[in-house]
N, C-alpha and C positions, 0 to 999 in steps of 0.2 A: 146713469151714464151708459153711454151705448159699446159694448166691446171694441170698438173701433175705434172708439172716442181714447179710450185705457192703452191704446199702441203707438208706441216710440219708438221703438228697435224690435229687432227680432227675438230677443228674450221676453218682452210681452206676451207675443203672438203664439210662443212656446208653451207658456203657461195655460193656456186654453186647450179644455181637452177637444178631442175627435169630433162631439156631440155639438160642442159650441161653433163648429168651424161651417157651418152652414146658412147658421145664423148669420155668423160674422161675413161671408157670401154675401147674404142677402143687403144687408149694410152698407158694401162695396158699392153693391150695382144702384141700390138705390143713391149713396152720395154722388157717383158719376154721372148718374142721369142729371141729378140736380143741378150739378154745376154744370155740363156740357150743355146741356138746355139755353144756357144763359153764354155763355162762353163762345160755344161752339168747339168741333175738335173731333180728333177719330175717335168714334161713340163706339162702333158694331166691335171692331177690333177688341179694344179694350173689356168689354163687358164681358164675348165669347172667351176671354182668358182669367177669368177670376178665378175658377178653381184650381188651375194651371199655377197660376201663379202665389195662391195660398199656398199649394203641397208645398213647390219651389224653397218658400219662404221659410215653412215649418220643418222640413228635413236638413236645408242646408244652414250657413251658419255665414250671416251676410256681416259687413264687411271683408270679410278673411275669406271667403268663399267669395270666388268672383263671379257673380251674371250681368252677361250682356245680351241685350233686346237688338233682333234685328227692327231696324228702321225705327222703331220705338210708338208705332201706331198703339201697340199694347199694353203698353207698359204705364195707364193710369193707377192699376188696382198696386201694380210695384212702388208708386211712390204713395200712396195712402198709408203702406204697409211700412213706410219706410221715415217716418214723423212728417210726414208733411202734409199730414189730414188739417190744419189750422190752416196752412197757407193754399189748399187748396182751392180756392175760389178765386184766385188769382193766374188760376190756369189758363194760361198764351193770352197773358194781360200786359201790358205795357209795365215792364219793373216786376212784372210776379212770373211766377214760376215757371217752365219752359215747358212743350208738350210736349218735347222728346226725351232722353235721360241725357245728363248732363254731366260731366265728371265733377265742373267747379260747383254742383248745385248741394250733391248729396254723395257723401263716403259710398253710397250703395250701388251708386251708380256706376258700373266697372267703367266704362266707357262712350263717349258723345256718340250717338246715331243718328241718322233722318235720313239716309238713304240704304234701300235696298240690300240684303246679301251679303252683309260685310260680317255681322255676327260670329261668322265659323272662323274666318279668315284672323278676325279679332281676339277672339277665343284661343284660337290657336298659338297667337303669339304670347299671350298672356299666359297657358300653360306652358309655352317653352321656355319663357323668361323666369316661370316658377321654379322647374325643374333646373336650371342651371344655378337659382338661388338656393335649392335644396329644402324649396318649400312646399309642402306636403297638402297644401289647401287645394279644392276644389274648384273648376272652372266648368259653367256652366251657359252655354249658348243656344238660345230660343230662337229659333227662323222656323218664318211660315209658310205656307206649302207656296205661295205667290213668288215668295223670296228664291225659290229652288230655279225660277225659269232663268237664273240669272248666269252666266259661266263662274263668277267670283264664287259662289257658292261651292259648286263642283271643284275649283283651284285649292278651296279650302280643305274640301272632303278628300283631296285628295295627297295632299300633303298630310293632312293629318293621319290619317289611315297607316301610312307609308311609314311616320316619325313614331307612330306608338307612343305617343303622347296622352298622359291623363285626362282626356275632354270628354265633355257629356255634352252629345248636342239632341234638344229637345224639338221633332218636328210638329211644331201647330198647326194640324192640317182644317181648315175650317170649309173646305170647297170638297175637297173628295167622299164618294160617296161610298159608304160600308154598309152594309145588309144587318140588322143588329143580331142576326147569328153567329156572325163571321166574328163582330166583332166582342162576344161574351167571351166566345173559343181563344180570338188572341189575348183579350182582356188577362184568361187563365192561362194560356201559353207563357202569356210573359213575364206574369208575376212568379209563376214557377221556373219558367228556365233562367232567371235574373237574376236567381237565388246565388248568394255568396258562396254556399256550401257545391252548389250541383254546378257551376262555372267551374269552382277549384278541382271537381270530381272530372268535369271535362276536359279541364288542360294533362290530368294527371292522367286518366284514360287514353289520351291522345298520345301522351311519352309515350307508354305502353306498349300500343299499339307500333310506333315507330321502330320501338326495341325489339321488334321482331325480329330473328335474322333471316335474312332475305327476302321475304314479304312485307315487313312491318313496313314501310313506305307504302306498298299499293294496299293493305288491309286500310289502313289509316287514309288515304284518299276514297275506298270505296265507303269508309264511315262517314266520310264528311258529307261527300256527295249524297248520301240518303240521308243526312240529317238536314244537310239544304234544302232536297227536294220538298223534304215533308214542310220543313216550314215554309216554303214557295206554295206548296197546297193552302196555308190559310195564313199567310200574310206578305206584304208585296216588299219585302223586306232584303231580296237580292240583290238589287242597286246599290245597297249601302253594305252589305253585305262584302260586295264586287272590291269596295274603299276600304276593306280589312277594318269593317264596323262590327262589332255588335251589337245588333237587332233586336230592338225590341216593340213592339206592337200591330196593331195600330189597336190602342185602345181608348177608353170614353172618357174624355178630357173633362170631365164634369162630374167624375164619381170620387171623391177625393181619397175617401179610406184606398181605395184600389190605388192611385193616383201617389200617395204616400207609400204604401208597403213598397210599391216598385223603387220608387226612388229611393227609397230604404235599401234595398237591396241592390241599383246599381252604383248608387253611392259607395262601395264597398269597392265598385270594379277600379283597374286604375291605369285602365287602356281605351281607348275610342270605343264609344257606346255612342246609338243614337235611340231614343224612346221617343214612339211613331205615337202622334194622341191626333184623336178625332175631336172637334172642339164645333159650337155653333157661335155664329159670328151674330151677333147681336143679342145673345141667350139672355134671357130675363125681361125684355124688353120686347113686345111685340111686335108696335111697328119696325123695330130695327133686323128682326127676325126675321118678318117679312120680305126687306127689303133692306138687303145690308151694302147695298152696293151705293145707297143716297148716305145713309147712314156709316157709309166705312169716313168721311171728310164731311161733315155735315153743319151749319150754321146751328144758331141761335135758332132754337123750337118750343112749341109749348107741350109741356110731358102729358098731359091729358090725353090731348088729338095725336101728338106727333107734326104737326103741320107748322107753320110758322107763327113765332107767337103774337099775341092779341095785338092791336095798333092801338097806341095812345094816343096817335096825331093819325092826321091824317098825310097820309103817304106821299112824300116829295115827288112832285113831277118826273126829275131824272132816275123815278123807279121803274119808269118804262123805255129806258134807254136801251140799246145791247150791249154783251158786255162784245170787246176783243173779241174774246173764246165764241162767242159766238156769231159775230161777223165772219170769225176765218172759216166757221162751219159753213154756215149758209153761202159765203163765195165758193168756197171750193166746191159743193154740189152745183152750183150754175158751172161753175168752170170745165167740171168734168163730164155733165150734160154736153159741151161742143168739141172737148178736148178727148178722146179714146185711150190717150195716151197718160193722163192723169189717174195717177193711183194713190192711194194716201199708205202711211205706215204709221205705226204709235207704238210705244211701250206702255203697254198693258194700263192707256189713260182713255177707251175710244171719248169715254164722257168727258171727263175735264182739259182735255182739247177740242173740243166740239164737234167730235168727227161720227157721232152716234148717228146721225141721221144719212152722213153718208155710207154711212155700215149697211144700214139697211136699203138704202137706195142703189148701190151698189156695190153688193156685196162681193163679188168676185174681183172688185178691184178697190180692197179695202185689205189691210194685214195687220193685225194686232199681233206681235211678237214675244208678249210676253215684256218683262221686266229686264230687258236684254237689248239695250241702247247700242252698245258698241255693235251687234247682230245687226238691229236694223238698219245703222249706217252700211254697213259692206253692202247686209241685201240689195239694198237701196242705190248703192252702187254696181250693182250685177245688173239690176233691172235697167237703169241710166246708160250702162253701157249696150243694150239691145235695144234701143230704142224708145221707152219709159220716159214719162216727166215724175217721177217719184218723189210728194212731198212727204216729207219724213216731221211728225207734228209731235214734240215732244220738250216738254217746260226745260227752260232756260238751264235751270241748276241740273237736271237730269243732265243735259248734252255736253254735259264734262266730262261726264264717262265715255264717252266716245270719239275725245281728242284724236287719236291715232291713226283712227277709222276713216275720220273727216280728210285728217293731211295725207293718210297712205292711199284708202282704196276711194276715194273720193276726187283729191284734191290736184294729185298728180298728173292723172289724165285728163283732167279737168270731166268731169261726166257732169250733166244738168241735172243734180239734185237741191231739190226745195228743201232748206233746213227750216220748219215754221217754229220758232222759240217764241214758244207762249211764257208769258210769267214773268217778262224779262224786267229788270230792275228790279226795286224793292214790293215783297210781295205778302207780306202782313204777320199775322201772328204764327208762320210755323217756324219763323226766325232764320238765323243764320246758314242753317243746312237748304236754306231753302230761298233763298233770294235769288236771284239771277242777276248778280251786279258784277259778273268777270267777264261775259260773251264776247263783249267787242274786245279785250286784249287777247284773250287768246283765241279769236277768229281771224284779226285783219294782218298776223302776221304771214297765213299762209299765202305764198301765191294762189292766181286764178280763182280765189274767194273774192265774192262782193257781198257785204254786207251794208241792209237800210235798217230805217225805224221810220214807222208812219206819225205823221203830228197828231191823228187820229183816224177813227174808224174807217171813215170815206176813204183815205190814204192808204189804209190798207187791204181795203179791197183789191184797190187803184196796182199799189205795190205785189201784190201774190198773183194778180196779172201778168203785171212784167214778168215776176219771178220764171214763171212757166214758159215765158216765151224767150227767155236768156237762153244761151246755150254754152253753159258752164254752172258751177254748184254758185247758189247763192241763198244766205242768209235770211227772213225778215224776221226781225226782232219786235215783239210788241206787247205790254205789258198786262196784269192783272186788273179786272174790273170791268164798269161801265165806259163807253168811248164817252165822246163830248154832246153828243145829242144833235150829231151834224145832219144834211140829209148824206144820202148815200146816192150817190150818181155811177149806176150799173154800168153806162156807156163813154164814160172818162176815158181817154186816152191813156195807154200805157206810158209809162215814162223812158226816158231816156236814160241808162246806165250813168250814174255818177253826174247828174245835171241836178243841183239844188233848186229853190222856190225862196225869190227877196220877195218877203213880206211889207216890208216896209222900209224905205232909205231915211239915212240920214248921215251926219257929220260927228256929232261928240262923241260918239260911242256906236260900236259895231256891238252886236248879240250875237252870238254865232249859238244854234241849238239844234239837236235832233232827239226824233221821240216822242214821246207823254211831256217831255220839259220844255215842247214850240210852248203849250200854253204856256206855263209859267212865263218864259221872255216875252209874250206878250202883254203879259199881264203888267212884269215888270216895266214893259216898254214906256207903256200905257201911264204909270204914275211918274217915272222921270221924265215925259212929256209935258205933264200936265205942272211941273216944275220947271220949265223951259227950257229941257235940253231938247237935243235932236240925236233923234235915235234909233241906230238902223236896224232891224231884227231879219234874217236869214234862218229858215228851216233848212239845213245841210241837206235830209234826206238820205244819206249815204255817208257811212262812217266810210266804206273804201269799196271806189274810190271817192274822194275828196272831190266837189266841184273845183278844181284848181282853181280858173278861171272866175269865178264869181265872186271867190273868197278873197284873192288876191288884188282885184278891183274896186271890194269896196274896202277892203284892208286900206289901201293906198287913199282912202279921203279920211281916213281919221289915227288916230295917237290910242284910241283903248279900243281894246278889243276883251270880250267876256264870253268864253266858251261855258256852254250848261249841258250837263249828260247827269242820267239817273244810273250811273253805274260807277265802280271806281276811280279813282286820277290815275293812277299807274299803268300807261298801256291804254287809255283810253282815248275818246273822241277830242279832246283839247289837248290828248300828247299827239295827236293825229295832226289838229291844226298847226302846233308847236312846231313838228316836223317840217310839214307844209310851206312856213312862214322862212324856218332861217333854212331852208334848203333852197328858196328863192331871196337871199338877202334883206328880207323883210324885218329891220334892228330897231323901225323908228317907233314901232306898236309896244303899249305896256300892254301885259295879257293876265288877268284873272281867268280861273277856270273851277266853275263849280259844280262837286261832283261828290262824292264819297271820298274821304279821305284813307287813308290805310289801317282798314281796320274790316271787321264784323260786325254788322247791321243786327244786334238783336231784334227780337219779337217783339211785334204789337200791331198798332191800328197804320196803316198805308198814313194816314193825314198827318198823324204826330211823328212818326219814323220821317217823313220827309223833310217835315221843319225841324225835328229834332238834328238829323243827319245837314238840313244847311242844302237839301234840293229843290228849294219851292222859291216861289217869286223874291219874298223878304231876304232870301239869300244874293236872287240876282240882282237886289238894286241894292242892296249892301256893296258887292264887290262891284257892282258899277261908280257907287259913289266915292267909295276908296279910291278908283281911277280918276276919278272925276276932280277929287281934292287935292289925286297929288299933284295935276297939274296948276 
């Protein structure tokens, strides 16, 4: 049996000496590969944190010690460690196990993650909730150097610093670079000045020193300041220092003995400490090492090559389709070829929004901001208001972090920013932190917002056209994946602000759809046809505004009406219509509306989340037929 295999809790993992714990490493990385191979799932992240998160595990004392993972990219080798090596093969599988930490999943998990920066923030409140229960356990917060570009991070460092609260926050730095001189020196810096005994010699040296009469203040600021300095000489430890931190590293996230002693020794502290560790993001795994940037979100691969794995069939036609993400690339570079005025912005995704290639095409008018959404909406708004078409490209669930941003420094003045929300609707196996199924309720309430969805890819070309050439902020919303394999017509006409597309008329039944779900209402159209109804299907194109006039006219030939959105019911495109209908006296339509009901969209495959959730054609000739019978 494999040491790995022998762990259930952390009293397992305890009983393994020093010698074993590298072996037991090597175990980790090898079962992560095996299963993210097949799975898919943040690879580089996770691996570069195995050592990390062994010490973690073996100094503290989990459940009763709380750690929370920012975003939880890292946190595979924490649930291995934490019994869930059997059901791990089931990672970000329809019904199995979550990639992120989960509170309802595992006692170990302190807290639910998938975005960004909240770690410290979390941590924070969980030490203070301790301290007022007079509970003396450990709170311990992991955020990685990516996480820092975020303000929330700083909010957190800096309450915390201020509160004097018992928190350990562990920085994972896997991007910056240390000289391995620098880094032996802090390596031993910090394991020595960490120490329980020479902290308590420092606070009591410091009385001391204050107890001076009449000097003892300025002795004791000139001690501090030269004890700053020198650690400013060899380590970048000031900043957190600035947060009423205690500093400790930056040292080698990989060497565990070293890695334990310290945590041994700040374990003891029972004041804001942060321990600075250098870590490599894909370590044990070469191609990942190589190239951690394919490998930080990475599909199914074959562990051999690293490349995709073998084909057992041969490859479906629609594998040569584009996805979305990369139609919005390839437009926006034609676009900002004729346009000077187009500039793009992204938090810290230029790849997984397709904007790589206009990085490099134009690069002085490309800005990657970091992991700091609410920044790039105001930016975005400074730029719009001097004259900029600045489209701000960033996944759907991201752009809730920048509510505020949208309605104050955006929305008010109405300034021409392109909000391009990739991901929108249901968006596969990273689960609920990660779907994009609220945009349209909390977009269409602001004024001077317009918000579309293209039926597909052609459409959205079609629509980030207009978008540029509106002159007010608007929205396009458009989801994860391959489009429909339409062609793509470069010289389409822009559209008309709030003008929808009748697909098809008829009388028994009105479809009202916008989005990825026109197909579906065609689809559905298509079998209640062929059952002899008649039936009218409408691409909205514009959640707001509402084509009043279109919807209203064919409203008025029939008795049912069935709105379809891949997003919530509450606040969404069918409460849009609903409004629409009785704010024009419209009493005599029975209205179906199918959409997400109230609730969180777990993890899995896009195909079975849709039919499972009730967004896919079999839903809409369901609720057509129901209209249908009760007449």
């Amino acid at each position: 049996m494999s040491l790995l295999q022998q762990i259930q809790n952390g009293d397992d993992l305890k009983a393994f000496s020093r010698d074993e714990l590298p072996i037991l490493a090597n175990e980790i990385r090898e079962r992560i590969i095996s299963v993210v191979s097949k799975t898919g799932g943040h690879l580089a992240s996770s691996l570069g944190a195995v050592e990390l998160t062994l010490a973690i595990h073996y100094v503290f004392n989990l459940p009763v010690d709380s750690l929370i993972w920012d975003v939880g990219h890292q946190a595979y080798a924490h649930k291995l460690l934490t019994g869930r090596d059997k059901e791990f093969d089931t990672l970000r599988s329809y019904k199995g196990i979550s990639g992120f930490t989960k509170i309802s999943e595992n006692p170990c998990d302190a807290f639910t993650v998938g975005h960004a920066s909240t770690s410290i923030s979390a941590g924070l409140g969980i030490a203070s909730a301790k301290h007022l229960k007079q509970d003396r356990s450990k709170v311990i917060s992991v955020i990685g150097d990516g996480s820092l570009t975020a303000g929330l991070a700083y909010e957190g460092l800096n309450q915390a610093g201020d509160s004097d609260r018992d928190l350990i926050v562990i920085l994972n730095d896997n991007d910056m670079s240390i000289s391995p001189n620098v880094g032996a020196i802090s390596s031993f810096l910090s394991r020595k000045l960490s120490a329980h005994s020479l902290q308590s010699m420092r606070k009591e040296f410091g009385v001391f020193l204050k107890s001076l009469p009449g000097i003892g203040d300025d002795v004791y600021k000139l001690a501090k300041r030269s004890e700053d300095s020198f650690k400013t000489f060899v380590t970048p430890g000031m900043l957190f220092e600035a947060f009423n931190f205690d500093y400790f590293g930056p040292i080698d996230g990989h060497r565990l003995n070293h890695l334990i002693d310290i945590l041994e020794n700040i374990k003891k502290h029972d004041e804001p400490v942060l321990l600075h560790v250098i870590t490599t993001k894909g370590k044990g795994y070469p191609p990942a090492e190589k190239n951690p940037v394919y490998y930080h979100g990475v599909g199914a691969f074959d562990v051999e090559t690293g490349g995709s794995p073998p084909q057992k069939e041969t490859p479906a036609p629609n594998n040569k389709i584009p996805s979305y993400t990369q139609v919005f690339g390839s437009t926006m570079m034609d676009i900002a070829a004729m346009d000077e005025r187009v500039v793009a912005i992204t938090a810290a995704m230029p790849e997984g929004t397709g904007l790589k290639g206009f990085s490099e095409k134009f690069p002085h008018r490309f800005f990657d901001v970091g992991i700091a959404e609410q920044h790039a909406v105001t930016f975005a708004g400074g730029m719009a208001s001097r004259g900029m078409r600045p489209v701000v490209a960033i996944y759907s669930t991201f752009m809730q972090r920048a509510y505020d941003q949208i309605l104050h420094d955006v929305c008010i003045d109405s300034h021409p920013v392109i909000f391009a929300l990739d991901r929108g609707g249901i968006v596969g196996e990273d689960g609920p932190t990660h779907h994009g199924l609220f945009d349209y309720a909390f977009l269409r309430n602001i004024p001077n917002m317009t918000i579309m969805a293209p039926r597909d890819e052609n459409e959205l070309g079609i629509m980030l056209r207009t978008a540029v050439n509106h002159d007010g902020p608007i929205a396009l919303r458009y989801p994860r994946g391959p489009g429909e394999g339409v062609d793509i017509i470069k010289d389409a006409p822009i559209l008309d602000i709030g003008k929808g597309e009748c697909i098809r008329d008829g009388r028994d039944i009105l479809i009202l759809a916008v989005g990825r779900v026109v197909q579906e209402a065609i689809k559905a159209a298509d079998v209640l046809e062929q059952e002899g109804h008649s039936v009218a299907v409408i691409n909205a194109r514009f959640i707001k505004p509402l084509d009043r006039e279109l919807i209203l006219e064919t409203a008025a030939k029939t008795q049912n009406i069935v709105t379809v959105e891949e997003h919530v019911l509450d606040g969404g495109f069918g409460s849009a219509v609903l409004e629409l209908l009785a704010d024009n006296d419209i009493f005599h339509c029975r209205v179906r509306r199918v959409g997400i009901q109230d609730t969180f969209v777990e993890h899995g495959p896009q195909k079975i989340l849709r039919k499972e959730y009730k967004v896919d054609a079999a839903a809409v000739i369901s609720a057509a037929k129901e209209l249908l019978n009760h007449g």
